[in-house]
C-alpha positions in Angstrom: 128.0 102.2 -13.0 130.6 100.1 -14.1 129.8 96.5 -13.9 133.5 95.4 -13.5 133.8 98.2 -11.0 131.2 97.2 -8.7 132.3 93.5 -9.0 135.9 94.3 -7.6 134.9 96.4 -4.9 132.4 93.4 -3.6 135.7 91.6 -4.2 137.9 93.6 -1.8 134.9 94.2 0.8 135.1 90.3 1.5 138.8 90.8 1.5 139.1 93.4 4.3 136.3 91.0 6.2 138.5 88.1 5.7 141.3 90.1 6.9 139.8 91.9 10.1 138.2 88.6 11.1 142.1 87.1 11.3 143.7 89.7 12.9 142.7 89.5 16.2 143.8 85.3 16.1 146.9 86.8 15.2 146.8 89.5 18.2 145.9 86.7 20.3 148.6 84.5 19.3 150.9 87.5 19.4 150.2 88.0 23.1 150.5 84.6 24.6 153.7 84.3 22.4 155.3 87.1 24.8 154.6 85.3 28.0 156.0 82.4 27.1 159.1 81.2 28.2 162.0 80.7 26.5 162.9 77.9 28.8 160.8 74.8 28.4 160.4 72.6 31.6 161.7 69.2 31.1 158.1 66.7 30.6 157.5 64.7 33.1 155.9 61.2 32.4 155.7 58.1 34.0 157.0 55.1 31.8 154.1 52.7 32.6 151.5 54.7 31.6 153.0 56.7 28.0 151.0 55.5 24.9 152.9 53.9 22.0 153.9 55.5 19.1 154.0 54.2 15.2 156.9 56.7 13.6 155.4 57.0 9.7 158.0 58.1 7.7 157.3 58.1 4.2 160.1 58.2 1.3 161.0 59.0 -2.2 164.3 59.3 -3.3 165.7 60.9 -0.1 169.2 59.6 -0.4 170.2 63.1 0.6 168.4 63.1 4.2 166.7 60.0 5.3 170.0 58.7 7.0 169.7 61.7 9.2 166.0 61.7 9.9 166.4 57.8 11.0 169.8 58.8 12.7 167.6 61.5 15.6 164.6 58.9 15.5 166.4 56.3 17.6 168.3 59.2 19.7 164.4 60.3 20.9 163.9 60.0 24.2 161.5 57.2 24.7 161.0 53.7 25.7 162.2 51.7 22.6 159.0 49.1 23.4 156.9 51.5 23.4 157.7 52.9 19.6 158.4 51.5 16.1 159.5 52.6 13.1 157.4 51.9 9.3 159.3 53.4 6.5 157.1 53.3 3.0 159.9 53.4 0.4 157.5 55.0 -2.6 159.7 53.9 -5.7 162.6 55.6 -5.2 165.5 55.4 -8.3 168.1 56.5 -6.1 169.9 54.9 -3.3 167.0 55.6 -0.5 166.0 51.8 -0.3 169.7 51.0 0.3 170.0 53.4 3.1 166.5 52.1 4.6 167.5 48.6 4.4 171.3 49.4 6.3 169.3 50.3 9.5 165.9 47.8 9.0 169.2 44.9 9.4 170.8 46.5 12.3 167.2 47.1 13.9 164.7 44.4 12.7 162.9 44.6 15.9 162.4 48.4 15.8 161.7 49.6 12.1 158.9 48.1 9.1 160.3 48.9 6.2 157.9 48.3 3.1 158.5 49.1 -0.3 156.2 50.2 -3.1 157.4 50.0 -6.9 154.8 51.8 -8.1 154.8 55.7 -7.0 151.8 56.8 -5.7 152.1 59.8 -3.7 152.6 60.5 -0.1 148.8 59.8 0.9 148.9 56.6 -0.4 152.4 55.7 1.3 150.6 56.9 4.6 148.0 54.7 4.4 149.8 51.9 3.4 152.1 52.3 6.9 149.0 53.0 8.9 147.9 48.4 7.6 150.7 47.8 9.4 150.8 50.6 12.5 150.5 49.0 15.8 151.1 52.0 18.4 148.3 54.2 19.7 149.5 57.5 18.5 150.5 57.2 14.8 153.4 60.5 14.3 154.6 61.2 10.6 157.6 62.7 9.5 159.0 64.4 6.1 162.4 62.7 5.3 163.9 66.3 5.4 162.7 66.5 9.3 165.5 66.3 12.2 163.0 66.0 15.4 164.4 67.2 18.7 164.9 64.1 21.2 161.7 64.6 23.7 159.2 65.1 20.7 157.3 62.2 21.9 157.2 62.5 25.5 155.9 66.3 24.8 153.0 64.9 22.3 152.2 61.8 24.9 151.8 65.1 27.5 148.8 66.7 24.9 147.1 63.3 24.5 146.7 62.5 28.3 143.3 64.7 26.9 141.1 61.8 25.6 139.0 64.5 23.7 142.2 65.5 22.1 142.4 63.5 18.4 145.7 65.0 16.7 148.6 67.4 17.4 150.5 69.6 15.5 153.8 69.9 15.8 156.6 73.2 15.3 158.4 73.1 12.6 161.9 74.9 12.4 164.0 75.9 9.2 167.1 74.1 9.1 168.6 76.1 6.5 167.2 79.6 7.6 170.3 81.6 6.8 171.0 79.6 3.6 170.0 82.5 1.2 167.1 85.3 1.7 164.5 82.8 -0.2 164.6 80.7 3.1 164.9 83.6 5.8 161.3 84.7 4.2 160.2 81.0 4.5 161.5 80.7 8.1 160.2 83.7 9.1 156.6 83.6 7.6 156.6 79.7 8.9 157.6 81.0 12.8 154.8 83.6 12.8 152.4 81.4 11.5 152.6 78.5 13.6 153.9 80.3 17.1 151.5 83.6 16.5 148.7 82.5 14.1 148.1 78.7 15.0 149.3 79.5 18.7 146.3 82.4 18.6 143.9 80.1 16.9 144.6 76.9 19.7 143.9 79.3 22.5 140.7 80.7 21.2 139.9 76.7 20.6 139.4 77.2 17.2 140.3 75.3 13.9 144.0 74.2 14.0 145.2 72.9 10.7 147.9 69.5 10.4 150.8 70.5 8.1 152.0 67.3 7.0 155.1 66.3 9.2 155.8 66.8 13.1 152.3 65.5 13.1 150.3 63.3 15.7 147.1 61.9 14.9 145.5 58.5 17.4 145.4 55.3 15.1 141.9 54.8 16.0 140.5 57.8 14.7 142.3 57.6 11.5 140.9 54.3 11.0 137.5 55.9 11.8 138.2 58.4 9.3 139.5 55.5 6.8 142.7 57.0 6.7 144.1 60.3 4.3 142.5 61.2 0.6 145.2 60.0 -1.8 142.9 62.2 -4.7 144.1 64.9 -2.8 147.0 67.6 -3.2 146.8 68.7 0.7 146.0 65.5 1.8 146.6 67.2 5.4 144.5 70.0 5.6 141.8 67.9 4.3 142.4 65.4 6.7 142.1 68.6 9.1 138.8 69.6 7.6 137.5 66.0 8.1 138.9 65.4 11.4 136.5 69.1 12.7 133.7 67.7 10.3 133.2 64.5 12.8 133.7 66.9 15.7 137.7 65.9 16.6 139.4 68.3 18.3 143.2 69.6 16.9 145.5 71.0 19.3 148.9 73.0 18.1 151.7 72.8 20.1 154.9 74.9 20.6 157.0 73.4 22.6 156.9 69.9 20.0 159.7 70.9 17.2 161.1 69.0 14.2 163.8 70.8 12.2 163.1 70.6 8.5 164.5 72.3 5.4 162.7 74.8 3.3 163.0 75.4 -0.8 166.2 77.4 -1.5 165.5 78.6 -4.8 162.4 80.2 -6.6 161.5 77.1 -8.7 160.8 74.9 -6.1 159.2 77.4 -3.6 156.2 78.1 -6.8 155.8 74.6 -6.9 155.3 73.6 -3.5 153.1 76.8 -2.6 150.9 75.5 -6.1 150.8 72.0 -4.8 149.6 73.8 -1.3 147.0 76.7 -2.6 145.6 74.5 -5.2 145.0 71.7 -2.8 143.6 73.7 0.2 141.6 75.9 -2.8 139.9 72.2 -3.5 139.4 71.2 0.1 137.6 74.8 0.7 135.2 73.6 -2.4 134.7 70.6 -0.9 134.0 70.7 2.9 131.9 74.2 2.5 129.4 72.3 4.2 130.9 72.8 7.4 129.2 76.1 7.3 126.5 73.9 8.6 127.5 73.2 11.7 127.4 76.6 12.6 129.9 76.3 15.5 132.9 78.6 15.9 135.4 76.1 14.8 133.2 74.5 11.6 133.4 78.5 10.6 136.8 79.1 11.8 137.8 76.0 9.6 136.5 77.6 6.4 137.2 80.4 6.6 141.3 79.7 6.9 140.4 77.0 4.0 139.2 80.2 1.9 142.7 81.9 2.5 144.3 81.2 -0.5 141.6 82.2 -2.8 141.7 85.3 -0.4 145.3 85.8 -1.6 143.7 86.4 -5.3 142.2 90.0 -4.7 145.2 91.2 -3.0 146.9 90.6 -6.2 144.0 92.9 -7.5 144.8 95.2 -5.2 148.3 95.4 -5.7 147.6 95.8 -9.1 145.1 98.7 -8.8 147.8 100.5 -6.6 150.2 100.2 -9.6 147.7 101.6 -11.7 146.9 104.6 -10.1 150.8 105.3 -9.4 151.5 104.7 -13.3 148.0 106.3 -14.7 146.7 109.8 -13.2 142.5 109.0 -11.8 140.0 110.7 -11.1 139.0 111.3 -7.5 136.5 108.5 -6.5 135.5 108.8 -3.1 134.5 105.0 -2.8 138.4 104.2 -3.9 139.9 106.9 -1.7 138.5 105.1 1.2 139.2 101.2 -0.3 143.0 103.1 0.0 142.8 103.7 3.6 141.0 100.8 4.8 144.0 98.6 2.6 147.0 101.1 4.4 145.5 100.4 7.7 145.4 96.5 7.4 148.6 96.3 6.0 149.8 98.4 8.5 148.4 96.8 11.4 149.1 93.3 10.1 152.6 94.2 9.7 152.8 95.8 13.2 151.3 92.3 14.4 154.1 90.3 12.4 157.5 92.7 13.5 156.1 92.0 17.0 155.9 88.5 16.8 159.2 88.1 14.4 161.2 89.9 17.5 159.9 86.9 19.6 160.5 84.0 17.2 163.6 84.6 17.9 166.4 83.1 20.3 167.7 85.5 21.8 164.9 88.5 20.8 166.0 91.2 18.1 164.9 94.1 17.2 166.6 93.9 14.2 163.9 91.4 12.7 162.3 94.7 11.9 164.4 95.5 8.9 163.0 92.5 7.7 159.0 93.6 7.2 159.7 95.4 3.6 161.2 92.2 2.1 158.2 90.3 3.8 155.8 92.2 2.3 156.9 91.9 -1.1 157.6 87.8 0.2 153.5 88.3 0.2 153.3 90.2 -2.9 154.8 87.2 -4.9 152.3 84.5 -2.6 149.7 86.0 -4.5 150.8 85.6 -7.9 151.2 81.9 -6.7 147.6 81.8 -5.2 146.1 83.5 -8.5 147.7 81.0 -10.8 146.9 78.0 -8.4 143.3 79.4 -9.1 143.9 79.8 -12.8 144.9 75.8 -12.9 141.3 75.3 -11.0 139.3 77.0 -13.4 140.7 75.7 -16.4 140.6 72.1 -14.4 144.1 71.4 -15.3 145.1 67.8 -14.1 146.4 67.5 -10.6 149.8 66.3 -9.9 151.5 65.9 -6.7 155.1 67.2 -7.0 157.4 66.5 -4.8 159.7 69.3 -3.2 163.3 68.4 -4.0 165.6 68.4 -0.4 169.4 68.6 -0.5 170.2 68.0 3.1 171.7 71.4 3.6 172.1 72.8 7.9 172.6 76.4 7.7 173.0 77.8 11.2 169.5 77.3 12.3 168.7 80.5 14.9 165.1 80.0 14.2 163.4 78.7 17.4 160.4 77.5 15.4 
């Protein structure tokens, strides 16, 4: 038998595993996302006793959205003594240091505003804020991010838990209805987080940090000496970590940051390559958490293995084309790989329309037109995934590229 036929179907056999071990997280979050309410109760929280928060906003050339990021950070409501402000400026060439320095005179008390000339990537600008952090909860945010006012009094409710190490915010597209490029973003970002994480933080498995609308306790990221600046997802490794030393990740839905996706196909390959080649490397790295042989230690690698997951879907897309375009033999091995691929992608997709009625505000069935144009959206993630995997093998060098924002607010009807 054919050598290269025998490899692939080993290939997809771990793929449909992958896939029907996911699916039920995905049910689960499914579920509990239809008996939630739509209406949040206001949190309740007694002055005295709310931790302190350090704000860690780190900056490069964000002349086009910092001023309104620092704009809804002092309309949050919180004590101002109980929060502060550090902005790392990471050699910017534009007017961002300008605009930083305009609000560090008119609040000298509330913000630290330090400056780096040399450009060294956000994980290096992170741990350069978290020298100078003083509160007990440190929270980072993107420079794109507009966080709703109670976003601190909401995380201050999660970490009344003492076991509870980090919290992972919602975020919500800003510019969803900018062009159809950020509808699919918005839409595959709302499932994920309110369906997929939502199903993984009941089952009290591995819930992965995202990089902004993120809250981690200072003392445990000085335990963990801080983020990996050799790393291109310097926040799902931190992730990985934080479950490698036992800390326990909660997601939460009701703590939203608006933030603005890529709106046009350039940037959106880049940042999704930046993403799958980093979590591809973290997956390399902490395999050892197979070791632990707890349900979140496997839980944790095995969403670390998605992206390189995404590659033999591409090689099943492709052997789909090939039968349509080339008349085959009957095989009755590949006749059934057919039918077990149509009923994942059909129960998967059945899973998502469910969940995209619900991620709405107010519901709509009409989110249903949508699935087609979402599953090519997927189609294209795995060309991205298979050439973040190319870059791997050939070891091409690592370089952290930044996603260009423009400041753009485009009817946001996404609740996140």
């Amino acid at each position: 038998m054919n050598p290269v036929y025998i490899l692939s179907i080993c290939v997809l056999f771990f793929l449909y595993v992958w896939v029907l071990y996911n699916v039920p997280v995905l049910a689960v979050g499914v579920k509990h996302l239809r008996r939630t309410s739509l209406k949040k109760k206001k949190p309740e929280s007694n002055p005295e006793k709310l931790p302190t928060f350090s704000i860690v906003v780190p900056v490069k050339d964000e002349e086009r959205v910092v001023d309104r990021l620092l704009k809804a950070l002092f309309k949050l409501d919180y004590p101002a003594e109980k929060r502060e402000i550090i902005i790392v400026e990471d050699g910017s060439l534009d007017e961002t240091p300008k605009i930083c320095r305009k609000y560090t005179k008119r609040h000298p008390r509330c913000i630290k505003f330090i400056r780096q000339s040399i450009s060294n990537g956000k994980p290096s600008a992170l741990n350069c804020a978290l020298k100078h952090a003083r509160g007990e909860i440190v929270a980072v945010f993107d420079a794109d991010n507009v966080p709703e006012p109670n976003v601190l009094l909401r995380a201050a409710e999660y970490f009344e838990d003492s076991s509870v190490a980090a919290v992972q915010g919602t975020p919500c597209a800003i510019n969803a209805n900018e062009n159809m490029l950020t509808k699919f973003v918005s839409y595959e970002e709302a499932v994920r987080f309110q369906a997929y994480f939502q199903g993984k933080d009941v089952l009290g498995l591995f819930v992965p940090l995202t990089g902004s609308c993120q809250f981690i306790r200072r003392t445990v990221l000085e335990e963990v000496g801080g983020w990996d600046v050799g790393s291109l997802s310097e926040d799902m490794e931190m992730s990985a970590r934080l479950t490698q030393m036992g800390h326990t990740v909660r997601y939460a839905s009701d703590i939203r940051s608006w933030q603005e996706n890529p709106a046009n196909l350039t940037q959106f390959v880049k940042q999704r390559t930046r993403w799958f080649r980093g979590c591809m490397e973290v997956a390399l790295r902490y395999g050892k958490l197979l070791k632990n042989f707890d349900r979140k230690s496997i839980d944790a690698e095995v969403t670390l293995v998605g992206p390189y997951m995404l590659a033999p879907c591409l090689m099943g897309y492709l052997m789909a084309l090939y039968t349509f375009l080339v008349p085959v033999e009957y095989d009755p091995v590949f006749a059934i790989i057919t039918q077990v691929t149509t009923l994942f992608t059909t129960a998967t997709l059945v899973l998502v329309g469910v969940a995209l009625i619900y991620v709405t505000k107010p519901r709509k069935m009409a989110n249903l037109l949508w699935l087609p144009f979402i599953y090519a959206y997927w189609s294209l993630q795995t060309f991205i995934a298979a050439y973040a995997l190319v870059q791997i093998v050939l070891k091409r060098p690592r370089r952290w590229v930044k996603t260009k924002k423009t400041g753009a607010i485009i009817n946001h009807d996404v609740r996140g």
